[in-house]
SELO-266522 format. One record per residue (C-alpha): residue number from 1; x, y, z; residue in one letter. Coordinates in steps of 0.02 Angstrom, whole numbers. Example, Ala and Ser with C-alpha at 12.3 -4.5 7.8 and 13.67 -1.06 7.14 Angstrom:
2
<node seq="1" X="615" Y="-225" Z="390" type="A"/>
<node seq="2" X="684" Y="-53" Z="357" type="S"/>
***
This chain:
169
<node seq="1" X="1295" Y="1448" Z="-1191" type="X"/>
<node seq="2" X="1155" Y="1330" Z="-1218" type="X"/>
<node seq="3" X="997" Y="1402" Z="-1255" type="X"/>
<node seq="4" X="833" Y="1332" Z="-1139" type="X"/>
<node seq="5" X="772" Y="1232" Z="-1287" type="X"/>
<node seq="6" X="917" Y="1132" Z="-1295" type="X"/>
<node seq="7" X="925" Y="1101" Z="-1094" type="X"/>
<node seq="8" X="881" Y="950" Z="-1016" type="X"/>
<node seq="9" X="878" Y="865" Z="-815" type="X"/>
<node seq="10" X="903" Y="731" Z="-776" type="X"/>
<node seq="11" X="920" Y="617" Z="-623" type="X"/>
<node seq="12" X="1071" Y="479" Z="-623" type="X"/>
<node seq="13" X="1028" Y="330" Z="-488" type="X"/>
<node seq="14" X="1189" Y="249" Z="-433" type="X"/>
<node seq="15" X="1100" Y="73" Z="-382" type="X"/>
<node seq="16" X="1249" Y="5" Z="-311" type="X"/>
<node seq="17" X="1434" Y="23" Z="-327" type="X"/>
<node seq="18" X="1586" Y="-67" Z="-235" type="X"/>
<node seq="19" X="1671" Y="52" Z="-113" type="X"/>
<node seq="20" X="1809" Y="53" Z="-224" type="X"/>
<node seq="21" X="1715" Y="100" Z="-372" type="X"/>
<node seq="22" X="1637" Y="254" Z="-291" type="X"/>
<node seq="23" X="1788" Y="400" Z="-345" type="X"/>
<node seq="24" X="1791" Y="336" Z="-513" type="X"/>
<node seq="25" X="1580" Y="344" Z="-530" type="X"/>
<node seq="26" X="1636" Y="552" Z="-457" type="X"/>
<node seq="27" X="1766" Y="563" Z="-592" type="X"/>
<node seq="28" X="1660" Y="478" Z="-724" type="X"/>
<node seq="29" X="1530" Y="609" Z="-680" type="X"/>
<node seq="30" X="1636" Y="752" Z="-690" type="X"/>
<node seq="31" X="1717" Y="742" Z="-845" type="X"/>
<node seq="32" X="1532" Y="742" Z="-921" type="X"/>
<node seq="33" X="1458" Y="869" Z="-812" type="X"/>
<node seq="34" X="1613" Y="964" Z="-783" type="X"/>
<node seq="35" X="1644" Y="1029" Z="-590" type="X"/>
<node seq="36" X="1666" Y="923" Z="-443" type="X"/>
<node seq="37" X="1501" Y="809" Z="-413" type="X"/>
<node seq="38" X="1442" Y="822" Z="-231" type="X"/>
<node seq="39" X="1398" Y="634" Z="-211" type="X"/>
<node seq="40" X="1314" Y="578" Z="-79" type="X"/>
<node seq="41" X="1352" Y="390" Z="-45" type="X"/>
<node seq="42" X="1237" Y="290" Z="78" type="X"/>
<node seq="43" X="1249" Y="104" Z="108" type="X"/>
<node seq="44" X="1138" Y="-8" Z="-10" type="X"/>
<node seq="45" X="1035" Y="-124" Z="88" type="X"/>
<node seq="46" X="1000" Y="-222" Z="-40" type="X"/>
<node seq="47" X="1170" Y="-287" Z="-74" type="X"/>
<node seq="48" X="1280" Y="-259" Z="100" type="X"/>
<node seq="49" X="1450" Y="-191" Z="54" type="X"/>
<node seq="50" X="1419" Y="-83" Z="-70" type="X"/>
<node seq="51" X="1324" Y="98" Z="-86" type="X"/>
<node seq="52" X="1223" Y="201" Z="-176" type="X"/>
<node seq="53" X="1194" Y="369" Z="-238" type="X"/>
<node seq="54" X="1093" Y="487" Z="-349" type="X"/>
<node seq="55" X="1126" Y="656" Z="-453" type="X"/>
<node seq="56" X="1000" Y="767" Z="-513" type="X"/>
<node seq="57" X="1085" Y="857" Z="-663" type="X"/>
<node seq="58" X="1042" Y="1012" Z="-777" type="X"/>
<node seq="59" X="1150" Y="992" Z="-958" type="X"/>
<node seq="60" X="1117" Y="981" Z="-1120" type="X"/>
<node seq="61" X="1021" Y="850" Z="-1222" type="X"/>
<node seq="62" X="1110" Y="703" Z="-1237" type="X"/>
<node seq="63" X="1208" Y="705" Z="-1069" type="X"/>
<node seq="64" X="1103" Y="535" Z="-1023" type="X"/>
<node seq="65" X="1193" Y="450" Z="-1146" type="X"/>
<node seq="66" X="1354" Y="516" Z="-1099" type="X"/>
<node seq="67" X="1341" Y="486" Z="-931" type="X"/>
<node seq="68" X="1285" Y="298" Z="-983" type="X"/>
<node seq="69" X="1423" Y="287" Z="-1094" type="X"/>
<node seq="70" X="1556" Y="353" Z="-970" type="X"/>
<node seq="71" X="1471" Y="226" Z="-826" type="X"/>
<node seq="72" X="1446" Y="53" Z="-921" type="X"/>
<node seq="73" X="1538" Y="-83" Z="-926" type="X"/>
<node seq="74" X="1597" Y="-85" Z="-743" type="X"/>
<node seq="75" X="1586" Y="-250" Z="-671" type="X"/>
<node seq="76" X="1534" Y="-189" Z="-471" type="X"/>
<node seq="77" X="1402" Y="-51" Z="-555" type="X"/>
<node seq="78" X="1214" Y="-62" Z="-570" type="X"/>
<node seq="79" X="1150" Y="119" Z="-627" type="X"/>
<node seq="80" X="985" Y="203" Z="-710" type="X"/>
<node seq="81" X="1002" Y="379" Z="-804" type="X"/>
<node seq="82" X="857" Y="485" Z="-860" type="X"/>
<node seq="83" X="820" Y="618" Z="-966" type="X"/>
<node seq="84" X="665" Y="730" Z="-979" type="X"/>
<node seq="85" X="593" Y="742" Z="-1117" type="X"/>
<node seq="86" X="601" Y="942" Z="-1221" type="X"/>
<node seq="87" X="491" Y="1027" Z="-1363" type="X"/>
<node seq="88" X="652" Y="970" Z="-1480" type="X"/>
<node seq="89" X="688" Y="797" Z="-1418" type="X"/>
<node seq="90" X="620" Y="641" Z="-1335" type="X"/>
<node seq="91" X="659" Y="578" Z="-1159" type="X"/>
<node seq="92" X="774" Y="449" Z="-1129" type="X"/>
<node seq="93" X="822" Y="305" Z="-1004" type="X"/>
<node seq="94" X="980" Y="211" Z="-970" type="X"/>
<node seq="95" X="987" Y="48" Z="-871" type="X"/>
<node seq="96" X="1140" Y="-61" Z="-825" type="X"/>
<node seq="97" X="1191" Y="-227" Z="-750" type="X"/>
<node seq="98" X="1335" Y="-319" Z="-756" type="X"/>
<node seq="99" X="1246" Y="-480" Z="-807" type="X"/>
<node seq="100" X="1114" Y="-385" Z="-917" type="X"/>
<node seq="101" X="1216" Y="-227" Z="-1002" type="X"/>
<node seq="102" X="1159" Y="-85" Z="-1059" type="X"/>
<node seq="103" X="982" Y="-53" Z="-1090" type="X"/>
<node seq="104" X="907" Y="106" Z="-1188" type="X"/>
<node seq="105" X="728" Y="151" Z="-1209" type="X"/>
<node seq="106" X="666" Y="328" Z="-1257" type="X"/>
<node seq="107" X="541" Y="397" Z="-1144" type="X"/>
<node seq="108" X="373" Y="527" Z="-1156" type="X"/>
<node seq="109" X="341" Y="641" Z="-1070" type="X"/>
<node seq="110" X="263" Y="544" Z="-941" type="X"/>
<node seq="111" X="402" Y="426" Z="-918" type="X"/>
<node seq="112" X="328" Y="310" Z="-1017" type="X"/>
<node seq="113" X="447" Y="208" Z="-1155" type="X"/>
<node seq="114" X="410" Y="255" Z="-1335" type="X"/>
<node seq="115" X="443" Y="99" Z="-1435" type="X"/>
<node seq="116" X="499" Y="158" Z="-1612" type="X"/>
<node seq="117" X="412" Y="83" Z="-1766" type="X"/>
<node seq="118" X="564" Y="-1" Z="-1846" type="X"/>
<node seq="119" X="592" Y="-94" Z="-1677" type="X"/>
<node seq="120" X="421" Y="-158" Z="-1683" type="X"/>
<node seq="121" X="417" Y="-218" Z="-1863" type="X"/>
<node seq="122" X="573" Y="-279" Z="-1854" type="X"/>
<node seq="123" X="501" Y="-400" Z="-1689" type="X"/>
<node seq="124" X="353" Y="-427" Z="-1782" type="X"/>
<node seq="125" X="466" Y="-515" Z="-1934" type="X"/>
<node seq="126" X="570" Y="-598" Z="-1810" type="X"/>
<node seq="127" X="395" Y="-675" Z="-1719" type="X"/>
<node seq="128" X="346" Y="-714" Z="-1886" type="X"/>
<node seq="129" X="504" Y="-827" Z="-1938" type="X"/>
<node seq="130" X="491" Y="-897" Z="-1767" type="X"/>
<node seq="131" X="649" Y="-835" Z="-1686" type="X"/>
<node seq="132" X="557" Y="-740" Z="-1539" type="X"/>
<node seq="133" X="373" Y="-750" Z="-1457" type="X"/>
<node seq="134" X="290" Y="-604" Z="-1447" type="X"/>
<node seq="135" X="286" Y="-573" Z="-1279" type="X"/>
<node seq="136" X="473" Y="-619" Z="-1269" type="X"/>
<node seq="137" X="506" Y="-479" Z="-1399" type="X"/>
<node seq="138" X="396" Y="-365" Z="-1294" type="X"/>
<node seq="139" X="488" Y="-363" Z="-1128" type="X"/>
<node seq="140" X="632" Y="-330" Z="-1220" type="X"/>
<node seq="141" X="576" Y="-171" Z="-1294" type="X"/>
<node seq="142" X="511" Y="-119" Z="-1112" type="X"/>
<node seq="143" X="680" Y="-171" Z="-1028" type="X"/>
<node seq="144" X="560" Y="-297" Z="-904" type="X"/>
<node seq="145" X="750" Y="-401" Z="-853" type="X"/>
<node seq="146" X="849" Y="-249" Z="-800" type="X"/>
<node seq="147" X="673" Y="-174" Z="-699" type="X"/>
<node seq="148" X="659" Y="-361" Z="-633" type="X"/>
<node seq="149" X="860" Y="-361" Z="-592" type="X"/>
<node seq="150" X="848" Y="-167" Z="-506" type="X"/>
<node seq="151" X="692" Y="-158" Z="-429" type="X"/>
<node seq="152" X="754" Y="-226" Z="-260" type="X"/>
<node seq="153" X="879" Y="-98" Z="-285" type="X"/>
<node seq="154" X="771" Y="40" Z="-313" type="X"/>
<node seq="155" X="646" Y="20" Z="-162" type="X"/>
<node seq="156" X="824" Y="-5" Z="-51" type="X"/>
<node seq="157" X="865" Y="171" Z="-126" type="X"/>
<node seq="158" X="683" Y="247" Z="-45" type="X"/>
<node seq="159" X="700" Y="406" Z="57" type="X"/>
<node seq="160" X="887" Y="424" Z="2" type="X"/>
<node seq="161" X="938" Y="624" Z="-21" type="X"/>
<node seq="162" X="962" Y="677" Z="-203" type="X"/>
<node seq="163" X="1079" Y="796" Z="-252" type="X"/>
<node seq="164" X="1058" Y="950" Z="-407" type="X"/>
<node seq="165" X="1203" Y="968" Z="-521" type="X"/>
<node seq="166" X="1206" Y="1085" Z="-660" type="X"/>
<node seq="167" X="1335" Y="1083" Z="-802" type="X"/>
<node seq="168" X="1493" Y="1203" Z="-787" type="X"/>
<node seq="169" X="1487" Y="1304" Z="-948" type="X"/>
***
């Protein structure tokens, strides 16, 4: 049983997913949450043809990255995952494209992304032997291609019904 301090939520956003995609995004879910996902798919106006869902979840920390783990790499899949922040661990944020990947950022408890020190010194050494600008290395610390790449995908999403799901123990 996992104790309150160890309990996250989290919301995953489904940006958009090819019909035929949708079951396995359900069965992708499941075998992290557990249970049987009550998924919600609506069209996405943003790209005609395929949908969109999202999934408010209640697991332990660390279930963002599983979810992201069990979700990237499909070619017909955009997708965020979050996870609030606790008093033992930092918040966390998940974004995927096909042409862009995977992109990870930890969050406060604002939302905000937390950029860790080693990532900016090791930037800073890179701007200083030329191989990046500095505002180059920035937006890739704050993830500024995948929010360019989803935002159309996000405002589509506006008004759209989410859904709780809380881990089977």
């Amino acid at each position: 049983m996992s104790s309150p301090t160890n309990t996250t939520r989290g919301v995953l956003f489904v940006h958009s997913s090819a019909s035929a995609l949708c079951p396995h995004v359900e069965w992708a879910v499941a075998g992290v949450l557990g249970g049987t996902p009550d998924v919600s798919w609506v069209p996405q106006g943003a790209e005609p043809g395929t949908y969109r869902a999202e999934l408010s979840w209640q697991a332990p920390v660390g279930t963002a990255a599983a979810l992201a783990s069990a979700l990237r790499g499909w070619e017909q899949l955009r997708f965020e995952v979050t996870e609030e922040p606790t008093a033992s661990s930092e918040g966390a944020r998940y974004s995927y494209t096909p042409k862009l990947g995977i992109f990870h950022a930890m969050t406060g408890l604002h939302g905000d992304v937390l950029i860790p020190e080693d990532r900016i010194k090791a930037f800073r050494v890179k701007a200083s032997l030329g191989e990046v600008d500095i505002e180059t290395a920035l937006d890739g610390l704050l993830g500024v291609a995948w929010d360019a790449e989803l935002e159309p995908f996000r405002h589509a999403g506006d008004g759209a019904p989410v859904r709780w799901l809380h881990q089977v123990i």
